[in-house]
C-alpha positions in Angstrom: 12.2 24.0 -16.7 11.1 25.7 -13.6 10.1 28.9 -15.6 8.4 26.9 -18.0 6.0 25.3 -15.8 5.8 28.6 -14.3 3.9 30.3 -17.0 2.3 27.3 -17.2 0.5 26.3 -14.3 -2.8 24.3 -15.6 -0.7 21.9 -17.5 1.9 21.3 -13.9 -1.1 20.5 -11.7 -2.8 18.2 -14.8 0.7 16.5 -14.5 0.6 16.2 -10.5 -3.2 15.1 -11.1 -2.0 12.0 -13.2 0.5 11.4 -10.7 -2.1 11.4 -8.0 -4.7 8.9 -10.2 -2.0 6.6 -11.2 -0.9 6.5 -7.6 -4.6 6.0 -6.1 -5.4 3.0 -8.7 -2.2 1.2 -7.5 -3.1 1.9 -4.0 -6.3 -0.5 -4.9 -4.4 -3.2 -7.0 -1.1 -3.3 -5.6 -1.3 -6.7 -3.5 -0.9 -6.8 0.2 1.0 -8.7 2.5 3.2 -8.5 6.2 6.5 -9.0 4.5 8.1 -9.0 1.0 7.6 -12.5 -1.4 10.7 -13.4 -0.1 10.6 -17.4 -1.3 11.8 -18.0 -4.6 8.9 -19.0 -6.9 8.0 -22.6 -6.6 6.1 -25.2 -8.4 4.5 -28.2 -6.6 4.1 -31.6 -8.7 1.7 -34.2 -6.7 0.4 -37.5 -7.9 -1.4 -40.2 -5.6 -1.1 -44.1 -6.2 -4.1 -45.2 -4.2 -2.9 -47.9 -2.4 0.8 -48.2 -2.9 4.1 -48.5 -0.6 6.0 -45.6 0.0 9.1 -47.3 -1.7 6.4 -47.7 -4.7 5.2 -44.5 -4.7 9.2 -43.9 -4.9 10.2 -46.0 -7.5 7.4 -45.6 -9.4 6.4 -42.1 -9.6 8.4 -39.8 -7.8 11.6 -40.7 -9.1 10.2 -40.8 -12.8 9.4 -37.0 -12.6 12.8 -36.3 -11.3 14.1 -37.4 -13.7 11.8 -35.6 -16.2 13.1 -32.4 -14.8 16.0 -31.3 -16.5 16.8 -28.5 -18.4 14.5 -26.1 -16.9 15.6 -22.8 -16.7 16.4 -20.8 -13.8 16.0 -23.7 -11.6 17.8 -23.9 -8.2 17.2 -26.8 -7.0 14.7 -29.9 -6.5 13.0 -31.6 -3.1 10.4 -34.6 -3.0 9.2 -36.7 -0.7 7.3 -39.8 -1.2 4.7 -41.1 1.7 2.0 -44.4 1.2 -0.3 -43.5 -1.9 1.3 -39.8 -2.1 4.4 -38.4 -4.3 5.2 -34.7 -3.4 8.1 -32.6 -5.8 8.8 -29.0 -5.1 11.1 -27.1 -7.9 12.6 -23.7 -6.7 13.1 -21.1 -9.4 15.0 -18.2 -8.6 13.9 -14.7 -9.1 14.0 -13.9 -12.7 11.5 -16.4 -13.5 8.0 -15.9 -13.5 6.2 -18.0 -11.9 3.5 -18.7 -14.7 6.5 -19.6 -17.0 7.8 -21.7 -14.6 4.5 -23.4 -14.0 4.0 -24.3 -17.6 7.3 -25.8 -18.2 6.9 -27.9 -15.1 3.4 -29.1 -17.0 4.9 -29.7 -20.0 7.6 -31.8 -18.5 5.1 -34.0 -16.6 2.7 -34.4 -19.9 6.1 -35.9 -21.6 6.7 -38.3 -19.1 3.0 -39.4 -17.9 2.2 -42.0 -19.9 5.3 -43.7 -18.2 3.4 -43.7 -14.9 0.7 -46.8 -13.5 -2.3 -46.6 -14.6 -3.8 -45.9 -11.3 -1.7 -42.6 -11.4 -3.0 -41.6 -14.9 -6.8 -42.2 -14.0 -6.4 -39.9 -10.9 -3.6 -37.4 -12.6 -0.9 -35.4 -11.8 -1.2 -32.0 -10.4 0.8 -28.9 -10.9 0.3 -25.7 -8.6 2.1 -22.9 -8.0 1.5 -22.0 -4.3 3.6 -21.3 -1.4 3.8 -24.1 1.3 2.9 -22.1 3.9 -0.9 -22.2 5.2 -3.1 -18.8 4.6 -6.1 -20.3 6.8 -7.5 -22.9 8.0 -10.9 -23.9 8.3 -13.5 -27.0 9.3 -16.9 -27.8 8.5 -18.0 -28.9 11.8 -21.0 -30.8 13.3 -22.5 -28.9 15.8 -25.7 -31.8 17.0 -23.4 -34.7 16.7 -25.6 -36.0 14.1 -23.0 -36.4 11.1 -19.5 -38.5 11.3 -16.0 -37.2 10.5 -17.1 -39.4 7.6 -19.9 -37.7 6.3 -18.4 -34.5 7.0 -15.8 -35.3 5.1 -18.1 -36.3 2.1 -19.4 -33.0 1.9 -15.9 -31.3 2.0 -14.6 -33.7 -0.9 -18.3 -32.9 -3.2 -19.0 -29.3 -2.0 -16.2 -27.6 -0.6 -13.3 -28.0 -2.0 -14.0 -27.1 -6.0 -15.4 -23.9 -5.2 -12.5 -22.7 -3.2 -9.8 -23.7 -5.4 -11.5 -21.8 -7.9 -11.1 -18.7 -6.0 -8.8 -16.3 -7.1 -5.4 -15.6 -4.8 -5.9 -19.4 -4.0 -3.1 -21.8 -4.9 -4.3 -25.0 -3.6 -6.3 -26.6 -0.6 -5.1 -29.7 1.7 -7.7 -31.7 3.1 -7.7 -32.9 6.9 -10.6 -35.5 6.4 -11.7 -38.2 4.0 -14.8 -38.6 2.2 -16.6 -41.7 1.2 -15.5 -44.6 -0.7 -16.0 -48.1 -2.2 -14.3 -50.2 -0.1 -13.1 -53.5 -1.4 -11.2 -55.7 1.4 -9.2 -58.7 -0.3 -9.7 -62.2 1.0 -6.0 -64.0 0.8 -7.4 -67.6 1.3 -10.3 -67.1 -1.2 -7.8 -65.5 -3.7 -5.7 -68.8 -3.8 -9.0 -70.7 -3.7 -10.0 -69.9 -6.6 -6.5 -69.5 -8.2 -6.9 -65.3 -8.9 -4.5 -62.3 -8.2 -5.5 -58.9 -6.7 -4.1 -57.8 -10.3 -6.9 -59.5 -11.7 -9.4 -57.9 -9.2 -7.8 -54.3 -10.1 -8.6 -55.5 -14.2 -12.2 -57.0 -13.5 -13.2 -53.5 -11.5 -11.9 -51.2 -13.9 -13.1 -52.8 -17.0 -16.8 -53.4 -15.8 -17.1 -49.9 -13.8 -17.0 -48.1 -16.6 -19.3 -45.9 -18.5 -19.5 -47.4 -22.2 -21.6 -45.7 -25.0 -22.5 -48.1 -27.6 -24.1 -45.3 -30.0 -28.1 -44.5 -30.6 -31.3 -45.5 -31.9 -32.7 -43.0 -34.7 -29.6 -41.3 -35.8 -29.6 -40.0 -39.6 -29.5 -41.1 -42.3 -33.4 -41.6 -41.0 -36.1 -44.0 -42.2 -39.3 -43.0 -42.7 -41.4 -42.2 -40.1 -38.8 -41.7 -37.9 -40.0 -39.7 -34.9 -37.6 -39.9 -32.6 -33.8 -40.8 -31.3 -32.1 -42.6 -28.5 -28.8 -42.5 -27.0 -27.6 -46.3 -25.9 -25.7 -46.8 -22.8 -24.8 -50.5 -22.4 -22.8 -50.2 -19.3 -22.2 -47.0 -16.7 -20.6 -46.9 -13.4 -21.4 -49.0 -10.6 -22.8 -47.2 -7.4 -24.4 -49.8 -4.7 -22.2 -52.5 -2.8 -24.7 -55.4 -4.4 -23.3 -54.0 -7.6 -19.6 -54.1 -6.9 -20.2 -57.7 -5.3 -21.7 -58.8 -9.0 -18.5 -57.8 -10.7 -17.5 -61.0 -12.7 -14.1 -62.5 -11.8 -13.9 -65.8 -13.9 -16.4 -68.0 -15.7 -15.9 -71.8 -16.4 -17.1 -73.5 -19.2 -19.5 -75.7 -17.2 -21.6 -72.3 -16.3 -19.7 -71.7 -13.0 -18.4 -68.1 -12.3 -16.7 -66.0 -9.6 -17.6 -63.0 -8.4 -15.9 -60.4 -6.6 -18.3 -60.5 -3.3 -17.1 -64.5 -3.4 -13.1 -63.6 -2.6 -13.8 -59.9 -0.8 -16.0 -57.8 1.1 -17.2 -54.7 -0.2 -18.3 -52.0 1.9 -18.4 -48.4 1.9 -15.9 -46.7 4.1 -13.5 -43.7 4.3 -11.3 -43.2 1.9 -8.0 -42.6 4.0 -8.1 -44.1 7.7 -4.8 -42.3 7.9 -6.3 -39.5 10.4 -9.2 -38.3 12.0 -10.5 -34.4 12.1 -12.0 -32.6 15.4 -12.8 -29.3 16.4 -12.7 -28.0 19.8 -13.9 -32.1 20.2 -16.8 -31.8 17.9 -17.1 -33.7 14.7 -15.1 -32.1 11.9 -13.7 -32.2 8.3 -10.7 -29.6 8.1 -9.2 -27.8 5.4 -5.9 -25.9 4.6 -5.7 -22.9 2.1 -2.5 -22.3 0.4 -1.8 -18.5 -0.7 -0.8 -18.6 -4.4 2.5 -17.1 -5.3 2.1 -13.6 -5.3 -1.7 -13.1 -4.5 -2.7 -10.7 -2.0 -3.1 -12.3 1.1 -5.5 -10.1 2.5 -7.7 -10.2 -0.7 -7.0 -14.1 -0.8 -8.6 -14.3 2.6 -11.6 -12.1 2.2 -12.3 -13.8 -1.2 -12.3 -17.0 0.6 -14.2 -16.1 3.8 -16.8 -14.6 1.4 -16.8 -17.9 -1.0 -17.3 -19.7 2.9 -19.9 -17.7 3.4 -22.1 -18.4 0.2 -21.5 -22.2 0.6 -23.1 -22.0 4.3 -26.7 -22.1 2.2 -25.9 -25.3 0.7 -24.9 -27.1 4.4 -26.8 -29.2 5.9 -28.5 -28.0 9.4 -26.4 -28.2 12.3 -23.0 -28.2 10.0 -21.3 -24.9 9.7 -18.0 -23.6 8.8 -15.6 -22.2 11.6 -12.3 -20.8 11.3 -9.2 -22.6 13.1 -6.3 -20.5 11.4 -5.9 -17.2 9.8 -3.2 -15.3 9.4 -4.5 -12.1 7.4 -5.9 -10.2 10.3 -2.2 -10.0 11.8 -1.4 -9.1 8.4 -4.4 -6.2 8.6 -3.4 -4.8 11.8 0.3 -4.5 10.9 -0.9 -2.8 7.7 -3.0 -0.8 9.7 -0.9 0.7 12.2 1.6 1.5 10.0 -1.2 3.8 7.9 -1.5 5.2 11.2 1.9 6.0 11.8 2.2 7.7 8.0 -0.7 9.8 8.9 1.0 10.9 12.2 4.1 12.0 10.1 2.2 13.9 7.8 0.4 15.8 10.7 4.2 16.4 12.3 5.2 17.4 9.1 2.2 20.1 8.8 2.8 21.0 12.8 6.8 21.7 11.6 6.1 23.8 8.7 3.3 26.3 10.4 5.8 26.3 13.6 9.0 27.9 11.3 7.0 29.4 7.9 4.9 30.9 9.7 2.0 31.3 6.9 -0.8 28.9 6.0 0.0 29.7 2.3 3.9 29.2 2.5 3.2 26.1 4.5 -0.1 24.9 1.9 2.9 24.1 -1.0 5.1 21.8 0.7 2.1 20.2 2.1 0.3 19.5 -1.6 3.6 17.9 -2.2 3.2 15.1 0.2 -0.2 13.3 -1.1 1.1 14.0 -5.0 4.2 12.2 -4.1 3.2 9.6 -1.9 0.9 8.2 -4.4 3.4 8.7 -7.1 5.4 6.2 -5.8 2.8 3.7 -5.0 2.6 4.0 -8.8 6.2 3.4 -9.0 6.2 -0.2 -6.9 2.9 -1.2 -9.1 5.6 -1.0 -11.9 8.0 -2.6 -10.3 5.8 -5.4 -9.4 6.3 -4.8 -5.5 3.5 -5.2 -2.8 2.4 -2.9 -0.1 4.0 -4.7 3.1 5.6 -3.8 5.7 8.7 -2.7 4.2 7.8 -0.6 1.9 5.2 1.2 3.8 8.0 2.0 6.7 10.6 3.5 3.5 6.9 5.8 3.2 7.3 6.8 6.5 10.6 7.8 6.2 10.1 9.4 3.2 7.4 11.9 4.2 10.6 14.1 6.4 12.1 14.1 2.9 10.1 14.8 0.4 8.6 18.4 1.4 12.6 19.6 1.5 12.4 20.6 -2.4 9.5 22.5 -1.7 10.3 23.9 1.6 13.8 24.9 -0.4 11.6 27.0 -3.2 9.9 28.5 -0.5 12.0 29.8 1.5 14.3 31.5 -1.2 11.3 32.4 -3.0 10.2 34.3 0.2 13.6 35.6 1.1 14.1 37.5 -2.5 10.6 39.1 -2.0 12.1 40.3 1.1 15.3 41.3 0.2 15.1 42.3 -3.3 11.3 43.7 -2.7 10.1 41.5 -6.1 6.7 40.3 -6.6 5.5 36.3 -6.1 6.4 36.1 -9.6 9.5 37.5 -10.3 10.9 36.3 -7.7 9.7 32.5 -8.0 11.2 32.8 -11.5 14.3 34.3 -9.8 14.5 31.3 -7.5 14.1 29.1 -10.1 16.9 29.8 -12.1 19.2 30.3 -8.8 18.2 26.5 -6.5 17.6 24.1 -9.8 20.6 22.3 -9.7 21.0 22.6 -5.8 17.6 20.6 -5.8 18.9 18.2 -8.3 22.4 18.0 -5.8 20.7 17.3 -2.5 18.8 14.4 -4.3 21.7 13.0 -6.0 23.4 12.8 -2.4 20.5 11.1 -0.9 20.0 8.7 -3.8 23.7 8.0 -3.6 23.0 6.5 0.4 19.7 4.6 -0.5 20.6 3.1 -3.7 23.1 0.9 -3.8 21.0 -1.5 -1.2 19.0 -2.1 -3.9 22.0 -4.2 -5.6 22.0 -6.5 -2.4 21.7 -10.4 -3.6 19.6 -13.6 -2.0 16.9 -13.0 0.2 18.1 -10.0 2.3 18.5 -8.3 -1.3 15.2 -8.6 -1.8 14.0 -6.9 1.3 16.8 -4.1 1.1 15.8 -3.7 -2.5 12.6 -2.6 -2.2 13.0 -0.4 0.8 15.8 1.2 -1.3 13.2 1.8 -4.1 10.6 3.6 -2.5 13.1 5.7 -1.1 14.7 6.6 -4.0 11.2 6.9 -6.2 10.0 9.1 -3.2 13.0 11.8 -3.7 12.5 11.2 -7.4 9.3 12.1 -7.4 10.0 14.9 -4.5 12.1 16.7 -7.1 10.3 16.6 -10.0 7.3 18.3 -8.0 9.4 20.6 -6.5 10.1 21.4 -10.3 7.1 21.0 -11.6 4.1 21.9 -9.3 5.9 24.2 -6.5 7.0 27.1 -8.5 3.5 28.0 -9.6 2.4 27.2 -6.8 4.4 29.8 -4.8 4.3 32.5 -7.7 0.4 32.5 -7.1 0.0 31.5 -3.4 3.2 33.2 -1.5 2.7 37.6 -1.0 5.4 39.8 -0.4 5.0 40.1 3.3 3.1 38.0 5.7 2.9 40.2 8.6 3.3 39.6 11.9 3.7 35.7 13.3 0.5 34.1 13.6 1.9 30.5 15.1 3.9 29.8 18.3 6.7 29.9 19.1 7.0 32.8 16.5 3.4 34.5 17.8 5.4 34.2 21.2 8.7 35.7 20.4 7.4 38.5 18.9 4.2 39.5 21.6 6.9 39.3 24.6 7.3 42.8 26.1 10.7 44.7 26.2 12.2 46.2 28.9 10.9 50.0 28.8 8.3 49.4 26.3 5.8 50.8 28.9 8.2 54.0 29.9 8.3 54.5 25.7 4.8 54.2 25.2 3.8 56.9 27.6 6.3 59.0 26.3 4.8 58.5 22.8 1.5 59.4 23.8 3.0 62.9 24.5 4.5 63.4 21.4 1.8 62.0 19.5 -0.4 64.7 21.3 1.7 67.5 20.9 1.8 66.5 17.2 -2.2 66.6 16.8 -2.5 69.7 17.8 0.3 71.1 15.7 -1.4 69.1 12.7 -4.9 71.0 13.5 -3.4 74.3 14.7 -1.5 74.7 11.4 -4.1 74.7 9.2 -5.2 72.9 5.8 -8.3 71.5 6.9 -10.0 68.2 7.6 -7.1 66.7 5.9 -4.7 67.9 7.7 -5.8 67.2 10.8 -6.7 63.1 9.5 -2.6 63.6 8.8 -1.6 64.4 12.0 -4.2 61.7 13.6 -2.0 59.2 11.1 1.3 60.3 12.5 0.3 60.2 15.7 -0.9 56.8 15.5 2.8 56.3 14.0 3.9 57.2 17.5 2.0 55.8 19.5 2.6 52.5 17.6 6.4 52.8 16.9 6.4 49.1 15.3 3.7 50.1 12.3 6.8 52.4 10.5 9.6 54.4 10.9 8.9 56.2 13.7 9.9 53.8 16.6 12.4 54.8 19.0 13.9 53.1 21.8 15.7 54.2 25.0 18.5 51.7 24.2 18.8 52.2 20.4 20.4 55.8 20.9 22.4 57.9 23.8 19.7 60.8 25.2 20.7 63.9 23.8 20.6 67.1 26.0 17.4 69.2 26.8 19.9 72.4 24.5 20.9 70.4 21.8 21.4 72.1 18.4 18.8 70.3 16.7 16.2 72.0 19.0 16.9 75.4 18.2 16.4 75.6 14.1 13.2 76.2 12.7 11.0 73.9 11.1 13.1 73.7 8.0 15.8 72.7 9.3 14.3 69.7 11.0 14.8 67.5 8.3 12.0 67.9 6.0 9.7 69.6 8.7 7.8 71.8 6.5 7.5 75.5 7.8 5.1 77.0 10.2 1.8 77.5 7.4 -0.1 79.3 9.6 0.1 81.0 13.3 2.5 80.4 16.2 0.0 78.1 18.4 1.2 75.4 15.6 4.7 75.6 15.1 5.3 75.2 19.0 3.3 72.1 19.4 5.5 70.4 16.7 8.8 72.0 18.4 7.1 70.5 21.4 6.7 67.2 19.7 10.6 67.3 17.8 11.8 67.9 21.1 10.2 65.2 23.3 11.5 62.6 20.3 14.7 63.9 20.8 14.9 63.0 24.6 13.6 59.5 23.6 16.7 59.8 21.4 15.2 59.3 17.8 15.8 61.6 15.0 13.6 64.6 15.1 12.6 64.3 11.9 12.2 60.4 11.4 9.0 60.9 13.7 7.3 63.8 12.2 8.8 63.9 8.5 5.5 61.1 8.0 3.1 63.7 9.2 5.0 66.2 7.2 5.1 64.5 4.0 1.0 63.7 4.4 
């Protein structure tokens, strides 16, 4: 596969470009949070019975949905609590139900079973959310001149608050700390039994005369002629002043006497729940509490509802304002934050490590593309897998980034070390490579897998926090390999040359730059020889050429590490000043060509053959370069 993709390199980088824009649009829609969803999916039933007893409330409506809710699938188990005027059901689901199935089952349940409830429960309904119970934020519309009442504050929580922030998305419900206005209608026991009535028969009398009734229209077709106009009919609407609610009729006598409902009560208006009061740092207030819905993004969530804050400020009265008590999405920011810190300080480690021992920006360029390609890869891979980017996942990332660049730093390194050895082009020897590390690359990712993957088979809640570390390992090492595969082999084919030269970063630059011991002594000594060697290059004849030759081999001396001509005092014994080799003529120095032309020329290269020989290098290793020229 390697090969292929090696003769192929537009289609392996539109592949790793793919990977990369799958990767980046998770990256935006992937929700984010401090920890996994570790809860089980819950669905919350309220209902209120305005009011009524908590044994009521109990008897009457809570234990009437229990009893609703059976055979529902994947349910674990059932709380409720019941409190004066309030019922409160929570169902856990475990994990393999969605939470929007389970929402609508828990709906239909309740719609088969409401009709069974008091009426005062029907008229206010029952309510369904899926949210968690814990708080996201919370807020209070607060007084600042003392001019409005917890009262009034709360009155403009209840009518312009609340709708337009349960309406936002991420948001799973909102729990009021104040009470807003109501008709308040305070029973008189004495004048009750006075005048022989029940507060049943006050409940009846309210609800049937503060209604809304339509009795039709004036003008409606089939028309008559001349009609010019129509006319809805209203023959009773909903009461709204305290006068009005006192002229509610009770009971009516045959003699013309009647009882009204200001004779046996007094009607006021007042809070609705006197069950608590609201402050703010002891200023007047109306609080309220946002729940996070299941699975939203809680940063998103909170932005979305700061900004939705934010608009609503235009329609508040002066002096009344919006503060923020609680929020728990800048912890949830900074964690987020720091830990994108701490993956960019391991990819700048990683790059510091792979200059430090390759050596070469362009050996060190193909592990490096690998890291972005693959990091966004597998933020496509937990988008899939429905997984958020917490604080979990984002640590398996930082873990990943020592991992993932081994595939490519693997292909480089043998890709480089059959250039060397073999002396085979970028190509040939990638495709070389190829054929020879493929299934050691596959090996050392089957190993790795084999440690990381069987946490992902962990049950209950630590299952689900081992699980999805486990995954973005594994999908990290997946995604490693198939780039190392894929996108480094034509990468290194094009980018990687034969020889890099000399180091270029510490501690290589270092190693090589430190002086040996008689470097200095050798040096001088080549400076003789490569003397001796220009003159017998420009006293022998052939020219301009010839003498550009001898300049050439004497720069060879001089600079023993540019070819073959370096010779070190330790590398061989010193030979004596009469050895053989210094008495044959210039063809028997080992490819010495002979003297072309005078004497003058032939001793300075005797000269130079015999000063090599007492640095104890092979006479003709030195000057067989200027020779051959």
């Amino acid at each position: 596969m390697g090969n292929f993709f090696i003769a192929r390199p537009v289609f392996a980088w539109v592949l790793a470009i793919l990977t990369m824009l799958a990767g980046a649009m998770a990256v935006v829609t992937l929700p984010v949070s401090q920890y996994p969803d570790i809860a089980p999916t819950t669905v919350r039933v309220s209902a209120t019975y305005t009011g009524a007893t908590a044994e009521a409330v109990q008897n009457s409506v809570t234990r009437e949905i229990e009893d609703s809710m059976t055979g529902l699938e994947g349910m674990l188990y059932m709380t409720s609590s019941s409190s004066k005027g309030r019922s409160s059901i929570e169902i856990t689901f475990d994990e393999s139900v969605d939470p929007v199935d389970a929402q609508n089952e828990v709906q239909s349940k309740v719609s088969q079973i409401e009709s069974r409830l008091p009426t005062a429960v029907q008229s206010q309904g029952v309510r369904v959310s899926r949210s968690s119970s814990s708080i996201l934020m919370v807020g209070a519309l607060v007084d600042t001149t003392g001019t409005y009442s917890t009262v009034e504050l709360g009155d403009i929580m209840s009518t312009t608050v609340e709708g337009p922030i349960e309406r936002t998305e991420g948001v799973g419900g909102v729990q009021s700390f104040g009470s807003g206005y109501a008709m308040r209608i305070w029973l008189d026991p004495l004048s009750l039994a006075r005048y022989q009535l029940t507060a049943s028969d006050v409940v009846s009398a309210v609800s049937a005369q503060n209604s809304t009734v339509s009795v039709g229209s004036l003008g409606e077709q089939p028309t008559t002629k001349g009609q010019q106009f129509t006319a809805t009919i209203t023959a009773q609407s909903q009461l709204t002043t305290v006068d009005e609610f006192d002229s509610i009729l009770l009971r009516s006598s045959e003699e013309g006497g009647v009882v009204r409902l200001g004779d046996v009560a007094k009607v006021e208006i007042g809070q609705e729940d006197y069950g608590g009061d609201s402050r703010f740092n002891g200023l007047n207030s109306s609080g309220f509490g946002v729940n996070l819905e299941t699975g939203a993004n809680a940063v998103d969530t909170a932005a979305a509802v700061r900004a939705q804050l934010d608009k609503l400020s235009a329609a508040l009265p002066d002096g009344v304002e919006f503060r923020t008590a609680y929020d728990t999405s800048p912890f949830v920011e900074l964690s987020i934050e720091q830990v994108y810190h701490t993956l960019f300080e391991a990819v700048v480690l990683v790059l510091a490590v792979l200059l430090i021992f390759l050596q070469s920006w362009r050996a060190t360029l193909v592990p490096l593309i690998a890291v972005p390609v693959v990091l966004l890869g597998t933020f496509g891979v937990l988008m899939v897998a429905g997984y958020s980017i917490n604080t979990l996942t984002m640590f398996a990332m930082v873990l990943a980034i020592g991992l993932l660049v081994d595939d490519a730093i693997v292909v480089v390194e043998n890709v480089e070390r059959l250039m060397e050895e073999d002396k085979l082009s970028a190509f040939e020897a990638t495709k070389r490579s190829m054929s020879q590390i493929t299934s050691a690359l596959v090996g050392i990712n089957v190993v790795l897998a084999a440690v990381f993957l069987p946490m992902a088979f962990f049950g209950g809640s630590t299952g689900v926090i081992y699980r999805q570390f486990s995954i973005t390992m594994v999908a990290a090492m997946a995604i490693s390999l198939i780039m190392a595969i894929i996108l480094s082999p034509p990468m290194s084919a094009r980018l990687l040359k034969p020889a890099h030269g000399p180091a270029n970063f510490p501690p290589g630059a270092l190693v090589q730059q430190r002086p040996r011991p008689g470097d200095r002594r050798l040096r001088s000594r080549n400076r003789l020889v490569a003397e001796d060697a220009r003159a017998g290059a420009s006293c022998a004849g052939g020219g301009a050429r010839r003498s550009v030759d001898g300049q050439r081999a004497a720069d060879l001396l001089v600079h023993p590490d540019r070819g073959p001509g370096r010779a070190d005092d330790h590398d061989q014994p010193h030979r004596g000043r009469d050895h053989p080799a210094d008495l044959g003529d210039a063809r028997a120095g080992r490819g010495l060509p002979a003297e072309p032309g005078g004497r003058r020329g032939g001793e300075h290269l005797r000269l130079a053959r015999l000063r090599l020989q007492r640095l104890g290098a092979e006479p003709g290793n030195g000057l067989r370069q200027a020779a051959r020229l």
